[in-house]
VOGU-715353 format. One record per residue (C-alpha): residue in three letters; x, y, z. Coordinates in nm, 3 decimals. Layout:
# residues N
  rest        x        y        z
   ALA        X        Y        Z
...
This chain:
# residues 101
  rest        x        y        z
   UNK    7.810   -9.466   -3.971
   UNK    7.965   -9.443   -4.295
   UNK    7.713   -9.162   -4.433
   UNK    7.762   -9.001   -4.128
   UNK    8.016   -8.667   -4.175
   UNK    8.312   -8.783   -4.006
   UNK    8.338   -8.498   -3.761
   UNK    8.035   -8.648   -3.590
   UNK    8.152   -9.060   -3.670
   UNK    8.260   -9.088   -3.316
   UNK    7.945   -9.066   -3.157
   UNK    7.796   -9.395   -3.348
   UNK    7.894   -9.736   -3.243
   UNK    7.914  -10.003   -3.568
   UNK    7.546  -10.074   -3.528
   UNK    7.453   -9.717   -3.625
   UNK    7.338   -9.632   -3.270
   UNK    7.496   -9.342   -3.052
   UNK    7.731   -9.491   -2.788
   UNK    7.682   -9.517   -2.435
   UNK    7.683   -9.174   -2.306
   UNK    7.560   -8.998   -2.609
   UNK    7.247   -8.904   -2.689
   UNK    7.140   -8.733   -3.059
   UNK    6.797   -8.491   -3.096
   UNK    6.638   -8.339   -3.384
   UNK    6.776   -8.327   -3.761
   UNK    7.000   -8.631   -3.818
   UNK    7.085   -8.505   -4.132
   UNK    7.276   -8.263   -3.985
   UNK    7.537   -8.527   -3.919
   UNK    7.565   -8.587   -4.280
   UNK    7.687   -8.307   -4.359
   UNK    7.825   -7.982   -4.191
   UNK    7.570   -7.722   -4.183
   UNK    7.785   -7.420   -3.980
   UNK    7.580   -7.317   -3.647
   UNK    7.326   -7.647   -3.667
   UNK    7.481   -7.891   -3.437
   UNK    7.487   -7.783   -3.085
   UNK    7.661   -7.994   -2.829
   UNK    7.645   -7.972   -2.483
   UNK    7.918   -8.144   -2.234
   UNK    7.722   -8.296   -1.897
   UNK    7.708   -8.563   -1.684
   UNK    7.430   -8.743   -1.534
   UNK    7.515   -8.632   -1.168
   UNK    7.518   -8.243   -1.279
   UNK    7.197   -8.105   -1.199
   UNK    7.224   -7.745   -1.389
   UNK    7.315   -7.995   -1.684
   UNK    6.978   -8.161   -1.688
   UNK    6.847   -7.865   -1.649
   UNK    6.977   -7.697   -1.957
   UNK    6.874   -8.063   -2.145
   UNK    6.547   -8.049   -1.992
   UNK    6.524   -7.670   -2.126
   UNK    6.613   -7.825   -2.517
   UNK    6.388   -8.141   -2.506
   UNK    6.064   -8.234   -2.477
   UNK    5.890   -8.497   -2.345
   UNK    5.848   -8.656   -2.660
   UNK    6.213   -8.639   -2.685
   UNK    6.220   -8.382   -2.958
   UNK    6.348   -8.006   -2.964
   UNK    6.136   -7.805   -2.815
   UNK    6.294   -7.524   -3.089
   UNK    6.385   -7.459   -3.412
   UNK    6.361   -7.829   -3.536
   UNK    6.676   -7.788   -3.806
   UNK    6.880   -7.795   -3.547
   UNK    7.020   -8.108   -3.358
   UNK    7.103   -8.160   -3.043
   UNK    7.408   -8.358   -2.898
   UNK    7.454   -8.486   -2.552
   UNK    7.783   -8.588   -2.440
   UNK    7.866   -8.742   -2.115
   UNK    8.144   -8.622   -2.022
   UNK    8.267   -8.892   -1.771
   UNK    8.156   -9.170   -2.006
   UNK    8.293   -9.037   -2.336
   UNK    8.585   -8.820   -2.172
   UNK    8.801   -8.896   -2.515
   UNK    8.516   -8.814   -2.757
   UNK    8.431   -8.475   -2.545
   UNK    8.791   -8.385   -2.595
   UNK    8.796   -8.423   -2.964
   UNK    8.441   -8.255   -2.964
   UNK    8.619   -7.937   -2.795
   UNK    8.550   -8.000   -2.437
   UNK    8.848   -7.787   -2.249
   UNK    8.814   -7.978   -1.923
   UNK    8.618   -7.793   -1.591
   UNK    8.299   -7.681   -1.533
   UNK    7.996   -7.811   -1.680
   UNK    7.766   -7.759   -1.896
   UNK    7.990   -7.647   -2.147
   UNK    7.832   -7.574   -2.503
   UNK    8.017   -7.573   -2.894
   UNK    7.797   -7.556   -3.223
   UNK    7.964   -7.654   -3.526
């Protein structure tokens, strides 16, 4: 995690591997360095069906983007990472909620 920018080091356990309730898509190197409008994070939970909808909508089966593949995509469960989705900008309420850095 240490080439990782740190406004994204959260999301990486010491193995290098998102943590539980994270999941990354597309350009990793966009977590090495802060490209303005290329990281896209949506808050979710597993239970939320208009969540997994919206996911579904971004990724593939493959488990790629289905887009513009400069872009990456980050996942945040919001019940399982409530302190990370915070610091991410998560205000709290309704979900999905979506930020790009």
């Amino acid at each position: 995690t240490s080439q990782v920018n740190s406004k994204y080091s959260s999301l990486f356990g010491s193995n290098g591997n998102p943590i539980s309730g994270i999941e990354v898509y597309g350009n990793p190197n966009n977590l090495l360095k802060s490209f303005e409008g290329s990281v896209e994070v949506q808050f979710s939970a597993s239970w939320c069906g208009p969540c997994q909808t919206q996911k579904n909508s971004r990724i593939g089966e493959s488990g790629s983007l289905r887009s513009d593949s400069r872009q990456t995509y980050v996942y945040v469960d919001v019940e399982k990472q409530p302190d990370l989705a915070r610091n991410l900008g998560y205000s709290g309420g309704s979900i999905p909620q979506f930020r790009k850095f």
